[in-house]
ROZA-603030 format. One record per residue (C-alpha): residue in one letter; chain; x, y, z. Coordinates in nm, 4 decimals, decimal comma. Layout:
<rs>
  res  chain        xx        yy        zz
    A      A         X         Y         Z
...
</rs>
This chain:
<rs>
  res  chain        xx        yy        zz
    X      A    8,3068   -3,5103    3,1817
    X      A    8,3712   -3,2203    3,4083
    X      A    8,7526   -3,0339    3,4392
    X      A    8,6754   -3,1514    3,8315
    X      A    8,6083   -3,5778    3,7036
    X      A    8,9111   -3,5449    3,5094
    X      A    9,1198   -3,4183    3,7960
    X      A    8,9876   -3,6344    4,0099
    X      A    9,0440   -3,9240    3,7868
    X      A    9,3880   -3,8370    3,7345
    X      A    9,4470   -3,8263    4,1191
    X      A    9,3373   -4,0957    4,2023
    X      A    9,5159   -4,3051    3,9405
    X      A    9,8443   -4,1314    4,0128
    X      A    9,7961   -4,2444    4,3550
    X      A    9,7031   -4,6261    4,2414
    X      A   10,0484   -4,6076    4,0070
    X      A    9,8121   -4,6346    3,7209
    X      A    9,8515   -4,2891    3,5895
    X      A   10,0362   -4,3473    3,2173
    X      A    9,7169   -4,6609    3,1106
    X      A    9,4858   -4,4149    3,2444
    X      A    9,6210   -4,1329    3,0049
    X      A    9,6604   -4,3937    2,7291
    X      A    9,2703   -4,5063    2,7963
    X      A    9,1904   -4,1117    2,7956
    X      A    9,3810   -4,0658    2,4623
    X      A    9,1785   -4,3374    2,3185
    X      A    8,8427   -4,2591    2,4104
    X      A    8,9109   -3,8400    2,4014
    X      A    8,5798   -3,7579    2,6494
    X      A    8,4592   -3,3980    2,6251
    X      A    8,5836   -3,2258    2,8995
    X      A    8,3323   -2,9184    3,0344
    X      A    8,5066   -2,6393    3,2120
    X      A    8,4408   -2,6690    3,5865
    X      A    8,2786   -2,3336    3,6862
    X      A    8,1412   -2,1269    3,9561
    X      A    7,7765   -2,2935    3,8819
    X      A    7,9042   -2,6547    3,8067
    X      A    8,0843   -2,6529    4,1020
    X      A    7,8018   -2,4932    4,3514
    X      A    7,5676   -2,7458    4,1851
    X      A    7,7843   -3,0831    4,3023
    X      A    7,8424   -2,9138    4,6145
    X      A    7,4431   -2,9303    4,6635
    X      A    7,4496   -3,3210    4,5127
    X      A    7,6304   -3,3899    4,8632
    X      A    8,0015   -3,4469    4,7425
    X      A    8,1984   -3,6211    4,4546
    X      A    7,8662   -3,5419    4,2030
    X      A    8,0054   -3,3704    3,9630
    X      A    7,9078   -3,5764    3,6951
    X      A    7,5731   -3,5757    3,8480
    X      A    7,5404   -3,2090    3,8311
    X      A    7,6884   -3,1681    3,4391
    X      A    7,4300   -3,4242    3,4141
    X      A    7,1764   -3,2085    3,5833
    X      A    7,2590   -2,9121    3,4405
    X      A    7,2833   -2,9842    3,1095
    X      A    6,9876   -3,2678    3,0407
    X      A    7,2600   -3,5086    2,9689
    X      A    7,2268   -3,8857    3,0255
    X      A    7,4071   -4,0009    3,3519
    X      A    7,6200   -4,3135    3,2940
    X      A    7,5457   -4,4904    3,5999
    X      A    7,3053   -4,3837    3,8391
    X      A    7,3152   -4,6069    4,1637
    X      A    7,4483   -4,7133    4,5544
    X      A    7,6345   -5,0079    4,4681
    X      A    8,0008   -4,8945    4,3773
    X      A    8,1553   -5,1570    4,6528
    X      A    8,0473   -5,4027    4,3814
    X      A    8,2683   -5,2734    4,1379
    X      A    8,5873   -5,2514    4,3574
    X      A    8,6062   -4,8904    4,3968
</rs>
């Protein structure tokens, strides 16, 4: 996961009062975290938005761990 995910993620679940579980869930599952950089960060900005994972992803030749439209699904 990208420095940007992370900070993201831990935004958004301050703001949903779910910030200590989300820690405790990051603690347990201890992701990678790739610096964000100059390049990372140009190459979401081209993926139209919150794509950061997409562009690790792209970058890299990693495996993207959901590729799709249908997030409303989810609750998100």
């Amino acid at each position: 996961m990208s420095a940007g995910t992370l900070q993201e993620l831990l935004l958004l679940a301050h703001c949903r009062r779910v910030l200590e579980p989300m820690r405790t869930l990051l603690d347990l599952i201890d992701p990678d975290v790739v610096p964000l950089d100059a390049d990372l960060a140009e190459r979401a900005q081209l993926n139209f938005g919150d794509c950061f994972a997409a562009a690790l992803a792209e970058r890299d030749q990693l495996p993207l761990g959901y590729i799709g439209d249908d997030f409303t699904k989810a609750g998100f």
